[in-house]
C-alpha positions in Angstrom: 125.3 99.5 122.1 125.1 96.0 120.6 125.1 97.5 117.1 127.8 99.4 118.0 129.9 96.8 118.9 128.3 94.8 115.7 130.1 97.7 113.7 133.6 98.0 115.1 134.1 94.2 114.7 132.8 94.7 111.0 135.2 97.3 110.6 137.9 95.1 112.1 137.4 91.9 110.0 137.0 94.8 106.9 141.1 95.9 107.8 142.1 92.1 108.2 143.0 92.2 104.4 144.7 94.6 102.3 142.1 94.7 100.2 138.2 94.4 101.4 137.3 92.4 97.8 133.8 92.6 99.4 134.1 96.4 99.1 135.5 96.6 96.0 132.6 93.5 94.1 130.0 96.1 95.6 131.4 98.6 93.5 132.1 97.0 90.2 128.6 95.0 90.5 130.5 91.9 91.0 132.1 91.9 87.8 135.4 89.9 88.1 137.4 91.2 85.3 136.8 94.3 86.2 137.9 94.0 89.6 141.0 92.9 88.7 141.6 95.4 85.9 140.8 98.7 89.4 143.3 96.3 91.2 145.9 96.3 88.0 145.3 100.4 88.2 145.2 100.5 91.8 148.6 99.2 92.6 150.2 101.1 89.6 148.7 104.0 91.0 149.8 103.8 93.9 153.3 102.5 92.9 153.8 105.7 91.2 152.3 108.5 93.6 154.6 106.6 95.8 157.7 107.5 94.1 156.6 110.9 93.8 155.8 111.1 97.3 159.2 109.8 98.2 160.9 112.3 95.5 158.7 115.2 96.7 160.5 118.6 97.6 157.0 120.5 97.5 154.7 120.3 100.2 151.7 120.9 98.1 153.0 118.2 95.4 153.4 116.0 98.4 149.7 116.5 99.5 148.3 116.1 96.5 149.9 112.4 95.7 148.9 111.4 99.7 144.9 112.8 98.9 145.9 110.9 95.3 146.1 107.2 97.0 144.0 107.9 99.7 140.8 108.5 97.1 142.4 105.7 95.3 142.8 103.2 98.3 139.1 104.2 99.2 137.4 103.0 96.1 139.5 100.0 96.6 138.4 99.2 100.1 142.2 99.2 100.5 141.6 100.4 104.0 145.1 100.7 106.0 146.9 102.4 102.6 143.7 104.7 103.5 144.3 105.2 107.0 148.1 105.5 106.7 146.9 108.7 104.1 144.5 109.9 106.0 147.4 110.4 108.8 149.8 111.8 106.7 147.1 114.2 105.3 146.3 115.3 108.8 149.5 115.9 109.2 150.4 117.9 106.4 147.2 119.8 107.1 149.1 120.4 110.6 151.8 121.7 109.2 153.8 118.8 110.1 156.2 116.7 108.1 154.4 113.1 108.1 156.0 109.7 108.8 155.5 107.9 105.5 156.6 105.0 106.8 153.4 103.6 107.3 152.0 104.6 104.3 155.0 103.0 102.2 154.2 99.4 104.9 150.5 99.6 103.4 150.8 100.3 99.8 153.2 97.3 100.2 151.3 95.2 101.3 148.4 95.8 99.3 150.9 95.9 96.7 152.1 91.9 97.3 148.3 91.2 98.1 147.2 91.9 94.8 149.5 90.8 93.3 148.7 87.5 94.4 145.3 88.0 93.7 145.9 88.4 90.2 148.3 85.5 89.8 145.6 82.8 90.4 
């Protein structure tokens, strides 16, 4: 139970950011530049399956950009732009027409957090 609960706060602080840096040193062996060069490609990434999302008149071109920044927001640790995919996706895979709005909030945000990150 206790390491339960140890986990779902973990998980919590990890969302508190746009961008779990923790996450994403892990994965470029703490190598600074290159953490900021996957956030540079990250957010242009996204920036651009964005538009094609919001341009998108085929479902299937539409599901691929969504699974697009959802792999990308994973490697990231840019875990609500994940989350907001992973919905969409679902819903998609339902059948369904998903609200983007949420998706569009997080890639935002991560968006303005990097760029941030990058400026100092």
């Amino acid at each position: 139970m206790m390491q339960a609960l140890a986990q779902a706060e973990a998980s919590a602080a990890t969302h508190a950011d746009p961008v779990d840096l923790v996450h994403l040193s892990r994965h470029t062996l703490g190598n600074r530049e290159l953490e900021r060069e996957v956030l540079r490609l990250f957010a242009r990434q996204a920036e651009i399956a964005m538009r094609r999302i919001e341009t998108a008149t085929d479902r299937a071109v539409l599901r691929e950009n969504v699974h697009t920044v959802n792999g990308s927001a994973k490697g990231v640790g840019a875990w609500k732009v994940a989350d907001a995919a992973d919905a969409a996706e679902r819903a998609l895979l339902d059948g369904e027409m998903p609200d983007l709005e949420p998706l569009r909030a997080a890639v935002e945000e991560a968006g303005f957090y990097i760029d941030g990150l990058l400026e100092s």
